[in-house]
C-alpha positions, 0 to 999 in steps of 0.5 A, spaced: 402 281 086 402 289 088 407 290 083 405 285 078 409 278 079 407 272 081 410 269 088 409 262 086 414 264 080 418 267 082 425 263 085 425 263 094 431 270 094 427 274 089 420 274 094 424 275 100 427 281 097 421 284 094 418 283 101 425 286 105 424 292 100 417 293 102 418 292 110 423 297 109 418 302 106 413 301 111 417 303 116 420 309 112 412 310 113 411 309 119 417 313 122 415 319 117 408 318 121 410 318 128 414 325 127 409 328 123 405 327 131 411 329 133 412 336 129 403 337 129 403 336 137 409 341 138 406 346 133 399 346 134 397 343 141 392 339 138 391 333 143 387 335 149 389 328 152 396 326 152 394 320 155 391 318 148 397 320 144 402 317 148 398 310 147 398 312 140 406 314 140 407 306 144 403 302 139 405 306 133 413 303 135 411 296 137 408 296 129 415 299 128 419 294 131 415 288 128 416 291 121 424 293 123 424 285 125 421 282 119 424 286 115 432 284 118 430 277 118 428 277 111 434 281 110 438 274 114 435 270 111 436 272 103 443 274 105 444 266 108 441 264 102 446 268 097 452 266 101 450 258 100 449 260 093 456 263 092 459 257 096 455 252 092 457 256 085 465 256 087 465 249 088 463 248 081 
């Protein structure tokens, strides 16, 4: 719906795909975030309580690895799916 297409329109592989893509650019988000904390704490100190940006630091890779297997199931799952489709399509 973000970028203007209708799910309910669209065949099963392509949603899948569009939702792979998008998990993957969440996570380039992600990690860019957690190595700019890394970068910012190095240079500036400006966390007084590292307990605090250590809590930060594990929560942020706990999303990290949710989006990373979301992603790599959709990625199974479409790949699944064009092999069946490349299967069915040499039988005919």
């Amino acid at each position: 719906m973000e970028i203007g297409l209708d799910p309910a329109t669209l065949p099963e592989h392509r949603v899948r795909f569009i939702r792979a893509v998008h998990l993957f650019a969440q996570c380039e988000s992600l990690f860019h975030v957690i190595a700019q904390l890394g970068w910012i704490e190095r240079q500036d100190n400006w966390i007084r309580r590292h307990e605090r940006h250590a809590d930060a630091l594990i929560h942020l890779g706990e999303l990290g690895q949710a989006l990373a297997a979301a992603a790599s199931e959709e990625t199974e799952h479409l790949e699944m799916m064009l092999d069946r489709k490349d299967r069915e399509g040499g039988n005919q």
